[in-house]
C-alpha positions as CSV (number, residue, x, y, z in Angstrom):
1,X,-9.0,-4.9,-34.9
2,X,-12.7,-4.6,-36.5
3,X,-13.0,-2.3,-39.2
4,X,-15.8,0.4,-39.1
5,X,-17.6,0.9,-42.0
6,X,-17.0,4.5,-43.6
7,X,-19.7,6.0,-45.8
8,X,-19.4,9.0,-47.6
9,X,-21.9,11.5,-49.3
10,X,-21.7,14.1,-51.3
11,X,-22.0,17.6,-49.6
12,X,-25.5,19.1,-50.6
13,X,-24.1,22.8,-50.2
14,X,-22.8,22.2,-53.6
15,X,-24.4,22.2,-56.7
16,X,-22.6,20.2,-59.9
17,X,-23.9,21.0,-63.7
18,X,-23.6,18.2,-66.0
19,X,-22.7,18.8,-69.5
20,X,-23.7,16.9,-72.4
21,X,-20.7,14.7,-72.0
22,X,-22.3,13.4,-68.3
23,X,-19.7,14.8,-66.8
24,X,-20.0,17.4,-63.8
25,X,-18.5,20.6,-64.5
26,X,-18.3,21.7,-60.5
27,X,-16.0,19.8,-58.0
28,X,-18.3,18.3,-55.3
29,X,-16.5,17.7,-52.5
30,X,-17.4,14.5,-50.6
31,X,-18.3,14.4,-46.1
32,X,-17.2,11.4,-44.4
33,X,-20.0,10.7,-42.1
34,X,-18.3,7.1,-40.3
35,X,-15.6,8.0,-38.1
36,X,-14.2,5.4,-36.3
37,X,-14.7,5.8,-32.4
38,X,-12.6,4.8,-29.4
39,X,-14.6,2.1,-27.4
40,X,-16.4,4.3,-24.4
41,X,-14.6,3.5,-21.0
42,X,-17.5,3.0,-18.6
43,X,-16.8,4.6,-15.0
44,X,-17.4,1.7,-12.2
45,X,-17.9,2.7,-8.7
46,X,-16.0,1.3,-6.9
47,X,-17.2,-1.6,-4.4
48,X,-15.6,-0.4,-1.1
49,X,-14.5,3.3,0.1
50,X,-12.6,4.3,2.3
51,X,-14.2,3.6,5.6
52,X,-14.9,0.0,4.5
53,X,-10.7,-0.4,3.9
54,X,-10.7,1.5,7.3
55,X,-13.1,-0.9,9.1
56,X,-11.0,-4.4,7.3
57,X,-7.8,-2.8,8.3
58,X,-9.3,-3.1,12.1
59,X,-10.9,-6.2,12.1
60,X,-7.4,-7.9,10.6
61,X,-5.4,-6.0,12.9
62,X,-8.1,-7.4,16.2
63,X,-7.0,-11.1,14.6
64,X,-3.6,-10.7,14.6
65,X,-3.4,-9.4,17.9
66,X,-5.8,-12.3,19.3
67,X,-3.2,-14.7,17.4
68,X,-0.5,-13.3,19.0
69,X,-2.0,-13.2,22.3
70,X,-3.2,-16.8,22.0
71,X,0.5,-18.0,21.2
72,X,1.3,-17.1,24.6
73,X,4.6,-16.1,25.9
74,X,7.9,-18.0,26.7
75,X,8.0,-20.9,29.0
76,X,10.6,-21.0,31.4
77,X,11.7,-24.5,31.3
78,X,10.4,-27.1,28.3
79,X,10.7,-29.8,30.9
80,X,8.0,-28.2,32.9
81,X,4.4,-28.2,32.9
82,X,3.2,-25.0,34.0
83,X,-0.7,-24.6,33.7
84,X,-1.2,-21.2,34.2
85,X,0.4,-19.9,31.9
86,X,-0.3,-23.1,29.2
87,X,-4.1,-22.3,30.1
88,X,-4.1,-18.5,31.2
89,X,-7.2,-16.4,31.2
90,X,-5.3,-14.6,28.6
91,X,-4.6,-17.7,25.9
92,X,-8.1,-18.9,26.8
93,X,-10.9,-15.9,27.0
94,X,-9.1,-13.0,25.9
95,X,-7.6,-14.2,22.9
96,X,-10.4,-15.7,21.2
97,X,-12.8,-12.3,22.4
98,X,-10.3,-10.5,19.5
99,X,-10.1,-13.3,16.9
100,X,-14.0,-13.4,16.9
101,X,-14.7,-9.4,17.5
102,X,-11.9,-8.9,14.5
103,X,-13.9,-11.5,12.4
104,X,-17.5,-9.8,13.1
105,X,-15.7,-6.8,12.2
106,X,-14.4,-7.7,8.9
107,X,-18.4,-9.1,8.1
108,X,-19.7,-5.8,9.2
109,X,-17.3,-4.2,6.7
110,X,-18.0,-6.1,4.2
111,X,-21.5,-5.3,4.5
112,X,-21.6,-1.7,5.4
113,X,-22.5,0.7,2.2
């Protein structure tokens, strides 16, 4: 906590007579001029909007499909060698096309304002 200094001053609307004593006769009533303040919450824009989420969203989902097309599908025996479908147009152009159009996706995202 960090304590605020408070200062107070007498209220010039009114008007104290001294007596021969030195003491006022009048009440003078005293204005706190120190209040202490709340720390000001500065508003940050924020770094994305909403298109940018829109256009990651895209690009992640163009990897994960590339992935899962690069995986392949089943082979129908483990004891056989079958290259076309081990090196399939689909596993070896296709695939990588959506992992790297996903990735220049996600860097135009990034990028876009």
């Amino acid at each position: 906590m960090s304590k605020s200094k408070v200062r107070i001053t007498p209220n010039p609307a009114t008007t104290a007579k001294v007596n021969e004593t030195g003491q006022t006769t009048s009440k003078q009533r005293a204005t706190v001029s120190g209040i202490k303040s709340k720390p000001q919450q500065v508003q940050m824009e924020m770094l994305f909007n909403k298109n940018n989420f829109i256009w990651m969203g895209s690009g992640i989902l163009l990897v994960a499909i590339g992935l899962v097309l690069m995986s392949g599908g089943n082979m129908p025996s483990p004891d056989v060698w079958d290259e076309t479908i081990i090196y399939s147009p689909v596993r070896m152009v296709i695939a990588p096309i959506f992992i790297l159009a996903g990735l220049i996706i996600e860097v135009f995202a990034i990028f876009r304002k």
